[in-house]
N, C-alpha and C positions, 0 to 999 in steps of 0.2 A: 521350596515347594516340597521337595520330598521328606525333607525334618516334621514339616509340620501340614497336611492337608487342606486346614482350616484354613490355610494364608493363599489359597489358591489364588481367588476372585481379588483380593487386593493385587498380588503380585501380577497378575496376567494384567490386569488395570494398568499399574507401571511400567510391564509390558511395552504394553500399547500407548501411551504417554512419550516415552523414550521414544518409538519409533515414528509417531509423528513428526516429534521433535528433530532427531535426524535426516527427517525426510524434508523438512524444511532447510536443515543448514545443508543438503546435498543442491539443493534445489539456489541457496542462496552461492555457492561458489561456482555453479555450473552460468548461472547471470553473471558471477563475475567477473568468468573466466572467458565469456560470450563477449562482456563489453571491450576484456583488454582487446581481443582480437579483432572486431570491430574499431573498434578505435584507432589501430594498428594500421587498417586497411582500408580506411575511411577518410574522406578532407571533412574538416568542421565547416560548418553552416549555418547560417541566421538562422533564428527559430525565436518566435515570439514565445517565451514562457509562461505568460497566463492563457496565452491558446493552448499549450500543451498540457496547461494545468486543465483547462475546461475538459478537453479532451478524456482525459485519464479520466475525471471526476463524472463522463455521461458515460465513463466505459463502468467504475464502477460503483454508479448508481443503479445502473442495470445487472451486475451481480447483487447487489445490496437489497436491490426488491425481490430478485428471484429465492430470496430468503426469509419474506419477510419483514427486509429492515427498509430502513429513509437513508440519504445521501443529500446534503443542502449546499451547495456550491458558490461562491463570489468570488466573482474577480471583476478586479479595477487597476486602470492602470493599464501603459505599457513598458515590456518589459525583453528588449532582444537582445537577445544573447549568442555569440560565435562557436557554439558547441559540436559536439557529433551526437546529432538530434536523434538519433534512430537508439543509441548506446545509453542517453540519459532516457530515453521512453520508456524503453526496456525496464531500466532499471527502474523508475519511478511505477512500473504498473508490476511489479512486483510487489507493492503494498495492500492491490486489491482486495487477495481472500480475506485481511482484517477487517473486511467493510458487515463480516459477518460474524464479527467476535463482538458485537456491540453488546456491554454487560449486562444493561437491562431494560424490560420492557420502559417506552416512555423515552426512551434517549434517540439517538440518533447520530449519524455522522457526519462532521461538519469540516468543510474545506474552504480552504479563503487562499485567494494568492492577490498579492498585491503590490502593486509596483508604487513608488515616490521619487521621482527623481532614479537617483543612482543604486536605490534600495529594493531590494525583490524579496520578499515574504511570502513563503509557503507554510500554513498552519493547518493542521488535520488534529482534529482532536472528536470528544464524544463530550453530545451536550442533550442535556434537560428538554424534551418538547416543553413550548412554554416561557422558554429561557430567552430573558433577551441582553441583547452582546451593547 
């Protein structure tokens, strides 16, 4: 910045990039560091996983419109599992704020959990208004 003036507005730009960025991975070891000790001090417990997935998914369909965007959610199947329910919530609703990185007009974000027998699938991905699966 001081060699060269011109490079202000880019450099402040990366700046602010970096410190996002940071402020995200402070944010992801401070969950991590919440679930060891959670965990730690917690007994595990049944907890149906596609209820947890519904859950998460009206939590962030409701940030996703306060944006602007769409959230489409499925779930079939059941799926229990002996966890420490409160530690994996946690940590799964840590994926929200992406609900509003969706890259372009016409897309949308789509969530499916699904249970078969022994097999639990969790799928988030962005898809095509229009698009069919």
């Amino acid at each position: 910045m001081r060699q060269d003036p011109a490079k202000l507005d880019v450099t402040v730009s990366r700046i602010e990039r970096e410190a996002v960025r940071l402020d995200e991975l402070v944010g992801q070891l401070l969950t991590l560091s919440r679930l060891d000790t959670d965990r730690r001090d917690t007994p595990r417990e049944p907890v149906d996983l596609i209820d947890l997935a519904s859950a998460i998914a009206d939590d962030a369909r409701f940030e996703a419109h306060a944006l602007g965007r769409d959230l489409r959610f499925e779930g079939r199947g059941e799926a229990e599992a002996l966890i420490w329910g409160r530690a994996c919530s946690a940590c799964l609703r840590e994926r929200d704020p992406q609900c509003g990185e969706i890259p372009a007009d016409g897309t949308f974000v789509e969530v499916s959990a699904l249970a078969d027998g022994d097999v639990f699938r969790l799928r988030v991905g962005i898809a095509a208004r229009g698009a069919r699966r």
